[in-house]
N, C-alpha and C positions, 0 to 999 in steps of 0.2 A: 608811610603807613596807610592814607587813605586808598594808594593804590592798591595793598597787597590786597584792603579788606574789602576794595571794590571785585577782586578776582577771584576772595573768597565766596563773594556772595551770585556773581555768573557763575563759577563752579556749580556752587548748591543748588540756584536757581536750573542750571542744564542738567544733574540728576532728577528733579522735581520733571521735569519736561519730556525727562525719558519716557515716563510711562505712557507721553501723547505724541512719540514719533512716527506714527502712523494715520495716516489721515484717507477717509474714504467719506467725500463731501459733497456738496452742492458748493457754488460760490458763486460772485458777482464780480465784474470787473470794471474799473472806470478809467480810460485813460484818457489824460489831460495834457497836452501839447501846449506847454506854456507862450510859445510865440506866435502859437494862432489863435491860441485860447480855443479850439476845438473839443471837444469832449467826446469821448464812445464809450458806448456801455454795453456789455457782455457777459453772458452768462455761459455756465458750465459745471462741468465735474472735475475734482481734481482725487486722484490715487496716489498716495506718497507709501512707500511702503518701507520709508525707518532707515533707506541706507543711502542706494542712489539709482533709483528709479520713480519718475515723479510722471504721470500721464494725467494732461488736460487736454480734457475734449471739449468742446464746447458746442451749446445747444443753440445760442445766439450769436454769433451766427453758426448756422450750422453747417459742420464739416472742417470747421478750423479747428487745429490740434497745437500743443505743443507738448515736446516729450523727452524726455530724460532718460537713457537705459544706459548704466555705466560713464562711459568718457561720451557716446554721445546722445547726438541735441538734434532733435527731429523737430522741424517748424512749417508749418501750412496755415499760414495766416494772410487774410487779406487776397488768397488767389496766390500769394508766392510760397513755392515751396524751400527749403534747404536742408540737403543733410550735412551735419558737419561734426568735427573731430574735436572736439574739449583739448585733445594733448598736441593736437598741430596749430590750434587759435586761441592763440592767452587771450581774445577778448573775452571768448566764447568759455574758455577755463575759467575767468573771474565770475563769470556772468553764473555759470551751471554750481560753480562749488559757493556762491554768496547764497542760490535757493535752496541747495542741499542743507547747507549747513544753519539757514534761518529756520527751514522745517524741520531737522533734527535738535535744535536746541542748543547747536554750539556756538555760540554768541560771539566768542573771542577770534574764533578762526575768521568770522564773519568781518571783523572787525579788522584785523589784519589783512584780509586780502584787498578791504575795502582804502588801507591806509586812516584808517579813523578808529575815534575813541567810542566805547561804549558805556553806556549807564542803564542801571536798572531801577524801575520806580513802580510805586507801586500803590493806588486809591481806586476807592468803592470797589473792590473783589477784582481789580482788572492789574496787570503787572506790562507796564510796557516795555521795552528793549528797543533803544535808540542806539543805532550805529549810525555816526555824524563822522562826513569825511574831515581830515584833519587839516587838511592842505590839498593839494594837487589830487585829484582822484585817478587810479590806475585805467589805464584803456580797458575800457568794456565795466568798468565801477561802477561805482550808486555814490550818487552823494550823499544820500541818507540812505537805512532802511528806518521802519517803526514797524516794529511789531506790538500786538496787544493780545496777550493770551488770560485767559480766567486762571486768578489765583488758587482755585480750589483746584482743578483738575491738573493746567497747564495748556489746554486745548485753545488753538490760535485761533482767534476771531474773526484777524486782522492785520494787515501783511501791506505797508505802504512802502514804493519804491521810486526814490527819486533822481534818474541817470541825470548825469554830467551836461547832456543834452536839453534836459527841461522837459523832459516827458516824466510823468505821473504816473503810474501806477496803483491803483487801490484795490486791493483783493479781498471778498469779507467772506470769510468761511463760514458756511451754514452748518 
């Protein structure tokens, strides 16, 4: 029973979040390299536009992109480029349909591709969505994600991502 009404309440909660599947923002990025303990922080734009096309451009540094149009994944970061195919690299498949589907609000597919359970919670006007791996994470997975979106609207705040590898990810959408 607690699970049906935990499905019921991602359901509800991912119509609620439909009205905020579109995102045209400012954001920050911090990523933390847990075995060097290294930190980098970046800024940028991100365009989500509701289905599967997601473009971040970034202003710090400037001229690194990452991009999403369809199956694929356009990446210029750091000086390295790569174009690549979502449906010829299950890492790159896991990786592209976990961001699709964390900025469209579909929490449960997020959770399945990730092999992990999800929960939603919800204090001071903020609702977070934790998908926590369950066991073994799938090549190219997140061990976690956490999302943090405003209970009134739905609009994401907050986008944390934690690969298999010990890299960090923190996105905070302005």
């Amino acid at each position: 029973m607690k699970h049906i009404t935990l499905i019921i309440i991602a359901v509800l909660f991912s119509v609620t979040a439909f009205a905020q599947q579109t995102f045209d923002n400012d954001f920050t990025q911090t990523k933390v390299m847990k075995l060097s303990g290294k930190t980098i922080n970046k800024a940028g734009h991100i365009v989500f536009d509701g289905k599967d096309q997601l473009i971040m451009t970034y202003t710090e540094p400037s001229g690194d992109s990452f991009i999403i149009d369809g199956n694929k994944v356009k990446i210029n970061m750091d000086g390295k480029k790569a174009d690549l195919d979502a449906n010829k690299a299950k890492m790159v498949k896991v990786q592209r349909s976990t961001l699709l589907n964390c900025l469209s609000g579909n929490w449960e597919q997020a959770a399945t591709d990730n092999n992990a359970e999800l929960t939603i919670s919800e204090e001071k006007g903020l609702k977070t969505i934790a998908i926590v791996a369950k066991g073994k994470v799938p090549k190219g997975g997140y061990k976690s994600v956490i999302v943090t979106c405003r209970a009134s609207d739905g609009h994401m705040v907050k986008m944390e991502l934690e690969e298999a590898i010990g890299i960090i990810n923190t996105y905070e959408i302005k």
